[in-house]
N, C-alpha and C positions, 0 to 999 in steps of 0.2 A: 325480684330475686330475694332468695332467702341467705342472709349477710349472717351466719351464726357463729362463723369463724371455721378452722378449716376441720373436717369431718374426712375419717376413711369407711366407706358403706359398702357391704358385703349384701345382693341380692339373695334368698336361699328361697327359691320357686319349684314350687310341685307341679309337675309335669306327668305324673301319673295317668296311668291309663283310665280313671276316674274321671279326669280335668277334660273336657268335652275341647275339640278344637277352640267354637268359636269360643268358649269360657277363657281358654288359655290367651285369647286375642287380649279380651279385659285386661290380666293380668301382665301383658305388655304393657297396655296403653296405662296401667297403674306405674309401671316402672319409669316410662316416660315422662309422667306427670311429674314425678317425684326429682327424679333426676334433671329435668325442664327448672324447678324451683331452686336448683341447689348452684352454687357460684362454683362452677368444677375449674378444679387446673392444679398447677404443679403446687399452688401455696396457697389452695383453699381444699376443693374437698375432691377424695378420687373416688370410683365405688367399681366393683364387679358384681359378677352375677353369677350361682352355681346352680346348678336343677338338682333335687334331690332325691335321683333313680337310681338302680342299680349302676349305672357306668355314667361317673360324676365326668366334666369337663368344668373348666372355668373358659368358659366366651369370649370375656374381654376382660380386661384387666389399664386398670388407673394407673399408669407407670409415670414417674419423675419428668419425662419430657416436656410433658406441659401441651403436648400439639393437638390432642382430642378435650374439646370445649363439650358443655353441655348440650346444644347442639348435633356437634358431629357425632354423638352415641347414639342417633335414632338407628342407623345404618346396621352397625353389630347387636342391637336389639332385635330389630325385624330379623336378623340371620340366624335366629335363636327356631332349632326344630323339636318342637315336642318328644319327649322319648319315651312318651305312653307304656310303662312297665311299672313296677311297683314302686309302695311311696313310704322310700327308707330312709326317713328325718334325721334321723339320729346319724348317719352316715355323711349324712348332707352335713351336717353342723360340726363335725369333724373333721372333714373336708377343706371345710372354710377355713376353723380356727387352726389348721395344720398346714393349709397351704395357700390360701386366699388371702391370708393376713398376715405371711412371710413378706420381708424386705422384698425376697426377689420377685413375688408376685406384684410390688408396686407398695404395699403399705411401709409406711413412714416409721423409724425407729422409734420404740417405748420412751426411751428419753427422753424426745421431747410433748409425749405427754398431748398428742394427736388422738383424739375420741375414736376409738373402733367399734361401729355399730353394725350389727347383724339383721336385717330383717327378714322375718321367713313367713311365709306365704302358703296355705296348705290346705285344701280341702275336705282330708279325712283324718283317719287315727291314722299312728305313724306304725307299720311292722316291724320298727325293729325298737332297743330302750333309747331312749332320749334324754332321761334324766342327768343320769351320770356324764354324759358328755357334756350336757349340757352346762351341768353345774363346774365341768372342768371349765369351757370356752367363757363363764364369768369369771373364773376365779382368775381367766387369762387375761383378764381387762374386757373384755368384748362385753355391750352393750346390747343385749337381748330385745325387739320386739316378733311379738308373736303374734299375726294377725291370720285367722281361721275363718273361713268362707263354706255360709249353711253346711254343712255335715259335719265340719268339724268339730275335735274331741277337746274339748275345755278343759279336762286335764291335764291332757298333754299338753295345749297352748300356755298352763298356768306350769307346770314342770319347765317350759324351755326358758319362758321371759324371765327378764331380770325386776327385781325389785323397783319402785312398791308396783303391785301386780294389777294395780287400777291406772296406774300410766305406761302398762307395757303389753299387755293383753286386750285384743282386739278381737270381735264376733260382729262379721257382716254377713247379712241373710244370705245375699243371695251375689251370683260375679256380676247382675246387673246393677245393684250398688258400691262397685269396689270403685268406682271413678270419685263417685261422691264421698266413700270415706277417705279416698287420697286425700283431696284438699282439708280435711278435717286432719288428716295422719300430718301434712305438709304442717298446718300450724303447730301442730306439736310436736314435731321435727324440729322446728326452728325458733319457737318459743320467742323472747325478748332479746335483745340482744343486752344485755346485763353492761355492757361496760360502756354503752352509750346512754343506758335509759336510767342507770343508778348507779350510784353511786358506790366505786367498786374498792377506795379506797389503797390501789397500788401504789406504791413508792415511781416504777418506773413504765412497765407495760403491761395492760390485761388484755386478755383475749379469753373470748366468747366460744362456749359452748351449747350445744342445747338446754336452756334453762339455767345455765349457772355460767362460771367462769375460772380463769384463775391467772394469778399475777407470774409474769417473767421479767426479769431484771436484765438490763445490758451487759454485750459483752464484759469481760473483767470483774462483774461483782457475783455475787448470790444471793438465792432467795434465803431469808431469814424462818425459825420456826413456825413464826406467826402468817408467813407463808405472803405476806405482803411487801414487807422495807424490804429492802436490800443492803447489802457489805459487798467490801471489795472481797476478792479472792485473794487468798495468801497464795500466789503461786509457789511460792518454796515450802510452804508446810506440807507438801506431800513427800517429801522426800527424792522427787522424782526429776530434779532439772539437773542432775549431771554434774553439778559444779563442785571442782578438786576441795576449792576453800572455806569462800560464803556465797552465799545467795542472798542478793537483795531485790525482793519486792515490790511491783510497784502495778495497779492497777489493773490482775491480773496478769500481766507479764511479768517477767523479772530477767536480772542479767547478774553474773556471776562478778566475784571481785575477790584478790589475790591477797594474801596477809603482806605485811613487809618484807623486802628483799626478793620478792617472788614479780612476775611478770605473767600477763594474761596469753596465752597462747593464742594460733587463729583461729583454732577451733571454741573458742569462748567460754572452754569451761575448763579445761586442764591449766595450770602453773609451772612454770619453772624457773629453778632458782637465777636471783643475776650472777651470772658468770664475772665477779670481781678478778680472779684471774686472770681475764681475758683484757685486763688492761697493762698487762706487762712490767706491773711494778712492785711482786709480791718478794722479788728477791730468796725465794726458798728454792737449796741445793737439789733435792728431787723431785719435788710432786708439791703442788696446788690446789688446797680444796674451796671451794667456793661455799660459803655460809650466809644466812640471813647478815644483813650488814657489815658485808666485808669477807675475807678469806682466812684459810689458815695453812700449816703446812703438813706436809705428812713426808714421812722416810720408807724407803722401799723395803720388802720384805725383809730381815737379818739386819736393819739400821736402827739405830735409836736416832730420835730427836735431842738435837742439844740442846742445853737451859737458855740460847738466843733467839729458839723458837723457829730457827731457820735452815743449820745444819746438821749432817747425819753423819754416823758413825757405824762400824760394822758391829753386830752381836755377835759374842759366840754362844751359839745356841746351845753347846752343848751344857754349857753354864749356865743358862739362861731359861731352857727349857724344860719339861719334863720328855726327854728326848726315845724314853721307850728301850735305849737300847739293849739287850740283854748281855753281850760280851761289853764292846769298847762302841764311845759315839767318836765320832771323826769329824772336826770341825774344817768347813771351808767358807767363802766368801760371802757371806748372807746366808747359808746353810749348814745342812750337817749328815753325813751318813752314817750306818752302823756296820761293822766289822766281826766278824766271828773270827776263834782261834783256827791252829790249823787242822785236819782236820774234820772240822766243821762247816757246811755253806748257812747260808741266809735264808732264811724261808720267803714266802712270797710276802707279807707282808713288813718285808725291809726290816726287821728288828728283831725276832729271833731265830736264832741257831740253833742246826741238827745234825748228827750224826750224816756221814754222806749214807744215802741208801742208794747201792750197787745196781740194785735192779728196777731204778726209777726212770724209764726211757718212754720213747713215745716212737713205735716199731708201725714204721708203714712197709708188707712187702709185696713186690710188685713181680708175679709170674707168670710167665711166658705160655700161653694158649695157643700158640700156634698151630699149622696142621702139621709141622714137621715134627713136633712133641710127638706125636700119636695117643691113645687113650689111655693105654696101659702104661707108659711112660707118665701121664699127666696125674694118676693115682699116685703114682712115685712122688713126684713132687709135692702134691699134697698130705703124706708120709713127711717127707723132709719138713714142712710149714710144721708141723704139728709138733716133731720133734723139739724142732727151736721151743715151741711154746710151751712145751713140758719145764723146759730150763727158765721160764720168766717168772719174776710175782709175779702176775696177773693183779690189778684191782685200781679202780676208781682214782686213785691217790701212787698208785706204785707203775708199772707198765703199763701201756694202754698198747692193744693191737689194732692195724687195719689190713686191709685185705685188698689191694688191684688186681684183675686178670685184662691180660690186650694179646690181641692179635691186629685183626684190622683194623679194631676199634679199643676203645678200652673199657672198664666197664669195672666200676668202685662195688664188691661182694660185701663187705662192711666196714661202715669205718671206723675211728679211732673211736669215739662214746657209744658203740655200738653192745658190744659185750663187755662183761665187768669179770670174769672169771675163766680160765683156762681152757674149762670142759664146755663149756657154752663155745668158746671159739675155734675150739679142736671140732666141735658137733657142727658147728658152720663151716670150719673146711672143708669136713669131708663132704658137704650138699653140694659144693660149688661145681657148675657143669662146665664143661670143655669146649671153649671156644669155635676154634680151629681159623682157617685162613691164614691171615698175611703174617707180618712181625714186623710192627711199629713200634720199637723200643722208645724211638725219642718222641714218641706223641705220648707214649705212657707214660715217659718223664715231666713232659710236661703238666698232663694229668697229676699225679702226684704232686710236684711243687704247686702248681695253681689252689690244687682242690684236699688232698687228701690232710698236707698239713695245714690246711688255715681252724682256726678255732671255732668255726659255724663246723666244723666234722670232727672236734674231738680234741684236735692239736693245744695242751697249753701254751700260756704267752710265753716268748720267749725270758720276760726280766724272771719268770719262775727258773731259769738254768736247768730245766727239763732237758738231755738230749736229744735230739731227732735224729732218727737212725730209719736211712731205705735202701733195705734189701733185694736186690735185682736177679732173677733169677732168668735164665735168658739158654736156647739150644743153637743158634744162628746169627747167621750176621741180620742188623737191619735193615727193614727197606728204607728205611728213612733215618739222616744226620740225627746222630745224639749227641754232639759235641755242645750245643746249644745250650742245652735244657740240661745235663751234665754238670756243667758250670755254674749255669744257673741254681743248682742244687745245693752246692756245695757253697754257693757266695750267701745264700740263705742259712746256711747255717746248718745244715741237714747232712750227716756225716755218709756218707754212700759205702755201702758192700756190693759186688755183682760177685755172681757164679755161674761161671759158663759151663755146660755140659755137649758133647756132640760135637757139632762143627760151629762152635761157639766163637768167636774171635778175639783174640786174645787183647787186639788193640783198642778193640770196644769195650771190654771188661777194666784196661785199664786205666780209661777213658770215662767210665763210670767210679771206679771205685777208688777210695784210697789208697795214700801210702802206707806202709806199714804200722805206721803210729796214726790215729786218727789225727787230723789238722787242727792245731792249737793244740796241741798234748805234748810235751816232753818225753823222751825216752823212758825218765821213772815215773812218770805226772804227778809227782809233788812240786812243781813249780807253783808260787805264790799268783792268783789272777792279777792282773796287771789290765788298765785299762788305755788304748792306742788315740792317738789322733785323730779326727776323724776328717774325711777325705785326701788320706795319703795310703789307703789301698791296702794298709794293713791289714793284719788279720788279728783278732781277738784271739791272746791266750785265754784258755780255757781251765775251767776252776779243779782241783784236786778232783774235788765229789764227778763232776762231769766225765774226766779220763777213768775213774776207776769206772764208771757203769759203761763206758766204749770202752775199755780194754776187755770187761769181763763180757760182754755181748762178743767181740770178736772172737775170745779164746772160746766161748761155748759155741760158736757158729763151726770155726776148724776144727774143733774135737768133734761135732756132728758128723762132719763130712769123712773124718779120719776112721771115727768109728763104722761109720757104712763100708769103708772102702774095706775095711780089717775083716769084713763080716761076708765078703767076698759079693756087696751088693755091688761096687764098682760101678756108680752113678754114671761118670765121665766116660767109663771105656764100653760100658754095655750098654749105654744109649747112644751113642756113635756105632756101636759094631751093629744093634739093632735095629738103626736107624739106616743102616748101609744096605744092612740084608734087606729089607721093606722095601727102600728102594731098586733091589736087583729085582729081585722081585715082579714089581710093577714094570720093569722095563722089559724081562724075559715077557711077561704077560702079554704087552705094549705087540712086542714082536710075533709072539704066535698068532696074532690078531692081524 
């Protein structure tokens, strides 16, 4: 056996339509020979074998397992059938080095530095270029001989092998000498074994290659430049072991270690600080901080620390801080808020004050599609929508509109961040089409509170003191309880209008909508905001700026309505009278039928 150390061999055999049967027989019994001499297994040497035809396969293949010996390869050798077509080397040799000599075909990672040797096998010129491929699969590490039998083109055999070209370039007359040059090819396959015969000078391990060798060092060190001593490995100077603190070193491993006052984790590289605290004896009135060698104390938000290092005292922030406020800062227990004259509200960000602006609301209205409406009636209503919004600022920052329609269902036409100016949302009223069917007023209530005011559709947060104001526009009783969702309207904070037309019910209308004075508003609403207890069910007065923009909404909704009725449109009486006749109507119809 030839002991040279462990080898990965790539067979690359012409099988061309040139290569006579019994010729191709030799050129087995060469591979066998070869492979007969070689110490095969999972940590000596693997090889395969490619044909270099138009339609490559690899046959067998050397894989990690270790269970096919030199031996057991006679089997998938004989199963090898000629493919007698053309003889395209260059294809073959590309083949190899692109998938013969991949991991997953069985060769051993470059790392460790396992010889990849190619032998090809060839009895004529190649049809396709060689060169180039050629010179890539050296430049990929692969180990080129080139052995050509009587016709073969000794340029090309001197284009594929690898350097020097008098030990890798091979011309045998004729396939009834290729037996005899195996054993001559086998000695110089396998050469001396360098690391038994001389003197090879490694510090810790050499292994054998064809004609040369080279040193590997045990686990935990490395090879040195000189490519022989070896060194330990810093396993920390890569920067790569994890550890919060330090990394200490040792023989290739290492293990992580914590500074003082810190504690190693289970995970063995993270720290955390000792919890002095957590022994009960720090005597500090609020809060505990744990520090490298010991604790300290800390005082809650609005506290100072006293000069014994242990108790706290309240701040007044407004003294103490740069507190932002534009009017007046208002100090309380650990904090502070700011105050505007009267007047004036607070803007969203807590600290300055504005002018109330009258027409800053957040208008959701919600109108009745029913089939009792009818169509020409339901234009009407969309007339009245439109009116209101003549009377709004409209913008980004001032009123924002939205738009529900329900009958048996409900169905959000746009909503609150939808349009930013008047005419855009007068031009979307009038597109909106007519539902018809049921009248579900309280599933549209519900809609609305669930959906129309939350702020994913437009609605500002409420600490903005934005009004929410929904407008119900209704010709009938519902089919369905709105006392519910009603309620639920108004505990949210959403001031309700309805307006009944037809056979609208008045108990439902006032069962939706407010009292005279919208809820939390005084008679003049200049009452000061005042802020309630919270779970004793009160209700939040409401800020000056708030009641002027709901009174001025109410008074412009009744002046609408007053104005239509003056103009002899008479909403109320001639959709009830029209509504009546449509019905006789269909019942006289009903009848002649």
């Amino acid at each position: 056996k030839c002991r040279t150390g462990p080898l990965d061999i790539v067979f690359v055999i012409d099988s061309s339509r040139s290569v006579r049967p019994f010729e191709f027989e030799t050129m087995r019994r060469f591979m066998m020979d070869i492979i007969g001499s070689l110490d095969v297994g999972p940590n000596a040497t693997y090889s395969s074998q490619v044909q270099n035809i138009f339609s490559l396969k690899t046959f067998f293949t050397r894989h990690h397992d270790g269970k096919k010996k030199g031996a057991d390869m006679d089997k998938p050798i004989n199963s090898i059938v000629p493919r007698a077509q053309g003889t395209m080397t260059g294809l073959a040799i590309q083949y190899a080095m692109n998938v013969a000599f991949t991991t997953q075909e069985g060769a051993r990672p470059l790392h460790k530095k396992i010889p990849r040797i190619a032998i090809i096998v060839t009895d004529g010129r190649p049809q396709d270029r060689v060169t180039e491929v050629a010179t890539q699969a050296r430049n990929a590490g692969i180990e080129i001989y080139a052995v050509g039998i009587q016709r073969a083109d000794m340029n090309s055999l001197r284009a594929m092998a690898s350097p020097p070209l008098e030990e890798h370039v091979f011309l045998v007359e004729s396939f009834e000498l290729i037996q005899q040059f195996g054993k001559q090819f086998q000695d110089k396959l396998c050469g001396v074994d360098v690391c038994v015969e001389q003197e090879h000078g490694c510090q810790h391990s050499c292994v054998s290659t064809p004609g040369s060798f080279y040193c590997e060092c045990n686990p935990g060190y490395r090879l040195n430049v000189d490519g022989k001593t070896c060194s330990p490995i810093d396993a920390c100077a890569d920067g790569r072991h994890g550890c919060q603190h330090q990394c200490v070193s040792a023989r290739g491993s290492y293990s992580c270690r914590c500074r003082v006052g810190y504690y190693l984790n289970q995970d063995k590289r993270s720290c955390s600080v000792i919890d002095y605290c957590s022994f009960g004896n720090h005597s500090c009135q609020h809060e505990c901080v744990s520090i490298p060698n010991g604790h300290s104390c800390r005082c809650r938000s609005g506290f100072t620390l006293q000069p014994d290092s242990r108790s706290c005292r309240a701040t007044d922030l407004c003294n103490g801080v740069d507190h932002g406020c534009e009017f007046k800062c208002m100090s309380t227990e650990g904090s502070y808020h700011c105050v505007c004259p009267e007047g004036q509200q607070l803007q969203a960000d807590g600290k300055a004050c504005s002018k109330c602006g009258a027409g800053r609301v957040d208008l959701v209205m919600v109108i009745d599609g029913s089939k009792s409406v009818r169509p020409q009636n339901f234009e009407l209503v969309k007339q009245f929508v439109n009116r209101i919004v003549d009377l709004l600022e409209v913008s980004p920052h001032g009123t924002r509109v939205g738009l529900v329609q329900y009958s048996s269902r409900v169905r959000t036409e746009f909503p609150l961040n939808k349009y930013h100016s008047a005419d855009e949302i007068k031009k979307a009223v009038m597109e909106v089409e007519y539902m018809e069917k049921g009248t579900m007023t309280g599933l549209a209530l519900k809609h609305m509170v669930e959906h129309s005011f939350s702020e994913l559709e437009g609605a500002r947060p409420l600490s903005h003191n934005v009004p929410r104001i929904g407008l119900v526009f209704t010709d009938g009783r519902s089919q369905d309880d709105i006392s519910e969702w009603a309620r639920r309207a108004k505990e949210s904070g959403i001031v309700m209008f309805a307006v009944g037309v037809g056979k609208a019910v008045e108990e439902e209308l006032r069962a939706i909508g407010e009292s005279q004075a919208p809820q939390g508003c005084g008679s003049d609403c200049t009452q000061t905001p005042t802020v309630t207890e919270e779970g004793k069910g009160e209700t939040a007065i409401r800020s000056p700026c708030e009641c002027e923009a709901l009174v001025q909404f109410q008074t412009n909704t009744v002046a609408i309505l007053q104005s239509l009725t003056e103009k002899n449109i008479l909403w109320a009486r001639s959709l009830a009278q029209m509504t009546a006749r449509l019905e006789d109507l269909e019942k006289q119809i009903a009848n002649k039928k």
